[in-house]
LOSE-224485 format. One record per atom (N, C-alpha, C, CB): residue number from 1; z, y, x negated; residue in three letters. Coordinates in steps of 0.2 Angstrom, whole numbers. Glycine has a CB too. Example, Ala and Ser with C-alpha at 12.3 -4.5 7.8 and 13.67 -1.06 7.14 Angstrom:
REM LOSE-224485
   k    pz    py    px   r
   1    39   -28   -66 ala
   1    39   -22   -62 ala
   1    39   -16   -66 ala
   1    45   -22   -57 ala
   2    35   -11   -64 ser
   2    36    -5   -68 ser
   2    39     0   -64 ser
   2    29    -3   -70 ser
This chain:
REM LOSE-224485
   k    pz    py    px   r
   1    72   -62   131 unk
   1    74   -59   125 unk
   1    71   -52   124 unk
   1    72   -63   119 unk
   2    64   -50   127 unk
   2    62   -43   129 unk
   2    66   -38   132 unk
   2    59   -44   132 unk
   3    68   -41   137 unk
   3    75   -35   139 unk
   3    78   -31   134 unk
   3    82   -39   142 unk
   4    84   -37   133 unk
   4    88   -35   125 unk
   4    85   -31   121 unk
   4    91   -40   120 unk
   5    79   -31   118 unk
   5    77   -30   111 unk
   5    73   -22   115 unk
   5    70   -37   107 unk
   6    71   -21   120 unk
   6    68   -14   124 unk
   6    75   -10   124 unk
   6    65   -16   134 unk
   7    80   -13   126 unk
   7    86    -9   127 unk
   7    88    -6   121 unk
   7    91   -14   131 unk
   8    90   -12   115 unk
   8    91    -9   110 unk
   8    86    -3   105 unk
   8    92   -14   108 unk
   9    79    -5   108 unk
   9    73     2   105 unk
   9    75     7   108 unk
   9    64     1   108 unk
  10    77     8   116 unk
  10    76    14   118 unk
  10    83    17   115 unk
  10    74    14   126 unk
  11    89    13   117 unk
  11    95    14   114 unk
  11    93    18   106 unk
  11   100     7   114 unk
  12    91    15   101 unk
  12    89    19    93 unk
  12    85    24    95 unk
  12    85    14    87 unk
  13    81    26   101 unk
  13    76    32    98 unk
  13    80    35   104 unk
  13    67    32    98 unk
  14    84    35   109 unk
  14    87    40   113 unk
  14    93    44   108 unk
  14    89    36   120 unk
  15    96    38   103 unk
  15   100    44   100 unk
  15    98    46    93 unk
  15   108    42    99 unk
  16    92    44    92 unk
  16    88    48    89 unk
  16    86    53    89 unk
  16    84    47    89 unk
  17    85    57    96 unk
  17    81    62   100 unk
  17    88    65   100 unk
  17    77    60   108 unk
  18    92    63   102 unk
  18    99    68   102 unk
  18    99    71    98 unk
  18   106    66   103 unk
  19   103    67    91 unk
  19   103    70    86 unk
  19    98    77    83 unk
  19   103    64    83 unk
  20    91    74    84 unk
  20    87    77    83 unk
  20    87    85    90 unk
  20    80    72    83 unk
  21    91    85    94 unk
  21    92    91    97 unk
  21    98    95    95 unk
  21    93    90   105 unk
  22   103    90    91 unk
  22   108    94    91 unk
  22   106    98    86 unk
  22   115    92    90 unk
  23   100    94    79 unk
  23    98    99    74 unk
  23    97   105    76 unk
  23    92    97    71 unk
  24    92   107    80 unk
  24    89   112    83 unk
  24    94   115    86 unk
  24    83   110    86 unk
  25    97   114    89 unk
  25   106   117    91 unk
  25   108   120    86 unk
  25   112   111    91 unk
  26   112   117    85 unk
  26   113   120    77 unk
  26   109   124    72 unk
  26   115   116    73 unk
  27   103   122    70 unk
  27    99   128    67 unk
  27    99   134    72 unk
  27    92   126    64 unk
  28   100   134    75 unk
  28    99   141    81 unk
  28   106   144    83 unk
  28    96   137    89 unk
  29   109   139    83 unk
  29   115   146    86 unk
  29   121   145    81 unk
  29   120   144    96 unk
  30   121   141    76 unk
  30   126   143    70 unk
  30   126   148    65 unk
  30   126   138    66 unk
  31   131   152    62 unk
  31   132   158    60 unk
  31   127   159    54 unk
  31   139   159    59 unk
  32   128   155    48 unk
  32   125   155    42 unk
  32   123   148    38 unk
  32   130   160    39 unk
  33   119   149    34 unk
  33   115   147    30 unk
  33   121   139    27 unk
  33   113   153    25 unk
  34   126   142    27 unk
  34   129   134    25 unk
  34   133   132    30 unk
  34   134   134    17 unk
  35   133   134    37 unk
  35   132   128    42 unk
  35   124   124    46 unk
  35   135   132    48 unk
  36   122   132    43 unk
  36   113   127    47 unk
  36   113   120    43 unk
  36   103   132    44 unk
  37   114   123    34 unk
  37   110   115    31 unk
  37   116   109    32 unk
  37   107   116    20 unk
  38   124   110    35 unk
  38   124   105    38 unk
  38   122   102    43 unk
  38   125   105    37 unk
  39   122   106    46 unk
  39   117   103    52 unk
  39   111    99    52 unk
  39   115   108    56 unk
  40   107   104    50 unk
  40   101   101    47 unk
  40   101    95    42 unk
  40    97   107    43 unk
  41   106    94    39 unk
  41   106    88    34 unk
  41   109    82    37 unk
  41   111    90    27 unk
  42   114    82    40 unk
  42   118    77    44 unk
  42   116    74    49 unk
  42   122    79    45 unk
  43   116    79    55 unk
  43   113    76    60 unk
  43   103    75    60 unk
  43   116    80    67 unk
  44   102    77    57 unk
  44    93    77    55 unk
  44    92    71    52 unk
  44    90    84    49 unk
  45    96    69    47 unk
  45    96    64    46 unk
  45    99    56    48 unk
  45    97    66    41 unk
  46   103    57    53 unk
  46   102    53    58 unk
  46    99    51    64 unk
  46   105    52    59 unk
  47    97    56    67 unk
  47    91    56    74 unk
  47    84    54    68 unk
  47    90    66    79 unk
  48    82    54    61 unk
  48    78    51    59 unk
  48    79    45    58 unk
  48    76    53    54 unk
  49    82    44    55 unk
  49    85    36    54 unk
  49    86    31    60 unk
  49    92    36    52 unk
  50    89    35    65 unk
  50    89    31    72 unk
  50    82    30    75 unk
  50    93    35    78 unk
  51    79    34    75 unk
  51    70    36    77 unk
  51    66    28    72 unk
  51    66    47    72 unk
  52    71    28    66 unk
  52    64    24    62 unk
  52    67    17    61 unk
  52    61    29    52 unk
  53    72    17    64 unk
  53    75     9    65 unk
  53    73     9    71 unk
  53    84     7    65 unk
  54    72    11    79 unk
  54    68    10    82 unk
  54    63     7    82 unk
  54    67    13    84 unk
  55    60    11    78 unk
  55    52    11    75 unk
  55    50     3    73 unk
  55    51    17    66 unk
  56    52     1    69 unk
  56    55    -4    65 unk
  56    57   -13    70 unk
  56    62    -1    62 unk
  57    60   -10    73 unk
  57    62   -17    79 unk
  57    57   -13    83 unk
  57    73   -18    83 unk
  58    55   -11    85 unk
  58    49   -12    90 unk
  58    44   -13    87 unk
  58    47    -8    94 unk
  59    41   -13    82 unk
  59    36   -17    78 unk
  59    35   -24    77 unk
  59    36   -15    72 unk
  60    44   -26    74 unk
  60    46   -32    73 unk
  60    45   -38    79 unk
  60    53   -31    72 unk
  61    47   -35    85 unk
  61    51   -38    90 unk
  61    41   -38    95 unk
  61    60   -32    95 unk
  62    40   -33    95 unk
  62    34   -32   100 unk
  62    28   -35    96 unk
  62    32   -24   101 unk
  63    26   -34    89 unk
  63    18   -34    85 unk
  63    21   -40    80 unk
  63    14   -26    81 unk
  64    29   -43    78 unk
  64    27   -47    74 unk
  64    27   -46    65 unk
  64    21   -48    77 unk
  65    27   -38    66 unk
  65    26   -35    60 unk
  65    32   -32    56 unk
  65    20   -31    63 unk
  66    34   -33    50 unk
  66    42   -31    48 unk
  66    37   -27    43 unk
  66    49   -38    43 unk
  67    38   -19    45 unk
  67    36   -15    43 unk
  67    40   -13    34 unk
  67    37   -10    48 unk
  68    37   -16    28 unk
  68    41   -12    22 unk
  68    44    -3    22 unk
  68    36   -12    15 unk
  69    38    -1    24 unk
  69    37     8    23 unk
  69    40     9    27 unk
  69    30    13    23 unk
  70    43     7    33 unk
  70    46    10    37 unk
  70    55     9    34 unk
  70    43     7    45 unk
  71    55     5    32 unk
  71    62     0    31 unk
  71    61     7    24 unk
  71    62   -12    30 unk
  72    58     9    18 unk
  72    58    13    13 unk
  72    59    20    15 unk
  72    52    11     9 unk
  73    56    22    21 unk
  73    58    26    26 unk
  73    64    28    26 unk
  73    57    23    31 unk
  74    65    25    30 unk
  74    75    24    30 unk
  74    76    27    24 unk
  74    80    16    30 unk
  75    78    23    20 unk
  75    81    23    15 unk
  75    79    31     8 unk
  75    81    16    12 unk
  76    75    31     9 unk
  76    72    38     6 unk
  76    75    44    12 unk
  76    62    38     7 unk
  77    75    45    15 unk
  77    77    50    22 unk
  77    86    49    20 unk
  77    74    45    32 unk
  78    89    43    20 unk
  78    96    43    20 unk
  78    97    44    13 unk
  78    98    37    21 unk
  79    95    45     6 unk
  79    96    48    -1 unk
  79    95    51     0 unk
  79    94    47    -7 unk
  80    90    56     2 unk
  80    86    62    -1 unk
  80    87    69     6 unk
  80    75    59    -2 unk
  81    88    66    10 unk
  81    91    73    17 unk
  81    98    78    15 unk
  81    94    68    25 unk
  82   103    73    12 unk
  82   108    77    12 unk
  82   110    81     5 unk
  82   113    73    13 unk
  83   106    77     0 unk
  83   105    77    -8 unk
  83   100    85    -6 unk
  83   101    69   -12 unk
  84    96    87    -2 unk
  84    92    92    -2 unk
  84    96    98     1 unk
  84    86    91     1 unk
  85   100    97     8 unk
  85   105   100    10 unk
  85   109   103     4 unk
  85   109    97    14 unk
  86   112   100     2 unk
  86   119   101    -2 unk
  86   113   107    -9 unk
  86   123    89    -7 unk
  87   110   104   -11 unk
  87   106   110   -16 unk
  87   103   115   -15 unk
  87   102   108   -19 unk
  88   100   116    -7 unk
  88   100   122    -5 unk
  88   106   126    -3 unk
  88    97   122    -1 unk
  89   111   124    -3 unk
  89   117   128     1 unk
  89   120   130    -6 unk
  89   123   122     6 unk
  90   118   125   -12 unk
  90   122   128   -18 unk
  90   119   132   -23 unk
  90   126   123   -22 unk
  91   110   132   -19 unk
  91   106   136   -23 unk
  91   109   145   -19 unk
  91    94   134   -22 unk
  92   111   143   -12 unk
  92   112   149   -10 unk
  92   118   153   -11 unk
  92   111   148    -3 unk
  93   122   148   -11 unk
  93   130   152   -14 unk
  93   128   154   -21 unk
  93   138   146   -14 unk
  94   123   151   -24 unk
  94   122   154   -33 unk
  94   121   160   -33 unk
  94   115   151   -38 unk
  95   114   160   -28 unk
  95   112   168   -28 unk
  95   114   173   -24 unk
  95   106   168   -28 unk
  96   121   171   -24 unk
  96   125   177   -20 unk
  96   124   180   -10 unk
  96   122   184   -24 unk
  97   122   173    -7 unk
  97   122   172     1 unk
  97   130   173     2 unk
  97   117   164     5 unk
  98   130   177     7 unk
  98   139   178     8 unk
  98   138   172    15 unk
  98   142   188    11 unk
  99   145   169    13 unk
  99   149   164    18 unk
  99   149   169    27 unk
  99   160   164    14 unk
 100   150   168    31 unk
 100   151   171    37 unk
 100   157   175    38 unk
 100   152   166    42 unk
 101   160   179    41 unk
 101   165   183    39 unk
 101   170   179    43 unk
 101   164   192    41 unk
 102   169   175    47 unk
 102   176   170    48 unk
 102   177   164    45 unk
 102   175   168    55 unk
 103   174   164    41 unk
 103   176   157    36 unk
 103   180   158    33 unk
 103   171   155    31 unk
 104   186   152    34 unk
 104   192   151    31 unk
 104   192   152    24 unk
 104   195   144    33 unk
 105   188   147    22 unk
 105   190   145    13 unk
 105   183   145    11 unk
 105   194   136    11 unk
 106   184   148     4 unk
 106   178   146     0 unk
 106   182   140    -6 unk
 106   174   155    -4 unk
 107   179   136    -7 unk
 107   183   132   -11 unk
 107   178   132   -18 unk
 107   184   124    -7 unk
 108   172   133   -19 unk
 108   167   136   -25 unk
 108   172   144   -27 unk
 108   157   137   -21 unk
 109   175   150   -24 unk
 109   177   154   -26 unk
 109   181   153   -33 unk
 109   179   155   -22 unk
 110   185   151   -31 unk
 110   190   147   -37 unk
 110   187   145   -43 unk
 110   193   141   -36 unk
 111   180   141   -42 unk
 111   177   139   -47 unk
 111   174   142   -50 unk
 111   174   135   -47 unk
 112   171   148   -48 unk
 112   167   151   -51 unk
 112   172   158   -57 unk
 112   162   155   -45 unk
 113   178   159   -53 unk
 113   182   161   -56 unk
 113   185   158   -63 unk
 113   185   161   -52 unk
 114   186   151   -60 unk
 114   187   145   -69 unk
 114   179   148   -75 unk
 114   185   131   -67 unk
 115   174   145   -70 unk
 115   171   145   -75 unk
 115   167   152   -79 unk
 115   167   141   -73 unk
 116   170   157   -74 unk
 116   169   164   -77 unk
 116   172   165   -83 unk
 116   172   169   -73 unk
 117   181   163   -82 unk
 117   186   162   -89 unk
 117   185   158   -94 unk
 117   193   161   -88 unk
 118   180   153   -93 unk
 118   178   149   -95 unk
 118   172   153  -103 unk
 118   175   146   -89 unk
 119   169   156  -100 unk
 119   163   160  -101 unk
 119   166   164  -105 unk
 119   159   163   -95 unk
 120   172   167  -105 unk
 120   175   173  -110 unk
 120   176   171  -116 unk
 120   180   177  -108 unk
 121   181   164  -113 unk
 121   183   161  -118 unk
 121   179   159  -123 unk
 121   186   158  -116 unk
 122   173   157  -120 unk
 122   168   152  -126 unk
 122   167   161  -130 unk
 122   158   147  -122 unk
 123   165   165  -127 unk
 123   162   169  -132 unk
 123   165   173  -135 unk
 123   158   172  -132 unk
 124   173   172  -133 unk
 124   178   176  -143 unk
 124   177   171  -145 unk
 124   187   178  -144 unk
 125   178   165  -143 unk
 125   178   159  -149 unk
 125   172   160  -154 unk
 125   177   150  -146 unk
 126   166   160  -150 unk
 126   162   161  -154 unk
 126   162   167  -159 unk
 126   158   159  -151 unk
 127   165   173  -157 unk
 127   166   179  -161 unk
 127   168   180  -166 unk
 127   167   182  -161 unk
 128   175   176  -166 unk
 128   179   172  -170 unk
 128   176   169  -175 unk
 128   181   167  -167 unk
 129   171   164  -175 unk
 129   166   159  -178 unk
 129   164   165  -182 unk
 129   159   155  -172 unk
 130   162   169  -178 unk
 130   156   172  -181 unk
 130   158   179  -188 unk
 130   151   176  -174 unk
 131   164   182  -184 unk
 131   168   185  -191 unk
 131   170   181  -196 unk
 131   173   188  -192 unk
 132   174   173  -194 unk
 132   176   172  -200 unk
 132   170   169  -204 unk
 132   181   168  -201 unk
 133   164   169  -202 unk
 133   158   165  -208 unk
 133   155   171  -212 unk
 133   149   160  -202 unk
């Protein structure tokens, strides 16, 4: 039963280590700021995950020991990695980080556009409001 259970450790932390190379991949040779963080968000967060389920069954299997924090691990890393990507990429398009100059589509463009007209509209309404009172 050692075999199996060595095979499947090294198998979780070897594509653990990948993943964790293609991060560094990708933060390195991708164009701009909202390909890094997905890079960084996606695969970063599965070369961790793979790394800490390793972690986990070799604790289990070897010492006996069903680690909680490691198993909270996981699951903190799997909420909170992509949830931090995603808010940096949209703190960055807030403050005006331009897209790559080959990027197909901006799909936030549009929106900002609504909620520009959005924004005009509320304040005749409100001007409105405000002469007839």
């Amino acid at each position: 039963m050692t075999g199996i259970s060595d095979f499947i450790i090294v198998f979780f932390v070897a594509v653990g280590a990948f993943f964790s190379v293609v991060t560094a991949i990708g933060l390195i040779r991708l164009p701009d700021i909202y390909s890094r963080t997905h890079a960084a968000s996606k695969s970063a967060t599965l070369g961790v995950m793979c790394i800490l389920i390793g972690t986990l069954i070799f604790f289990f299997t070897e010492e006996g020991l069903f680690n909680s924090r490691v198993v909270l691990g996981i699951f903190f890393v799997l909420i909170t990695a992509p949830v931090g990507g995603h808010l940096i990429a949209r703190a960055s398009y807030s403050s005006g980080v331009k897209l790559w100059e080959k990027s197909i589509q901006d799909d936030l463009a549009n929106k900002e556009e609504y909620e520009e007209k959005n924004r005009k509209i509320n304040a005749e309404k409100n001007q409105i409001k405000k002469e007839g009172s």
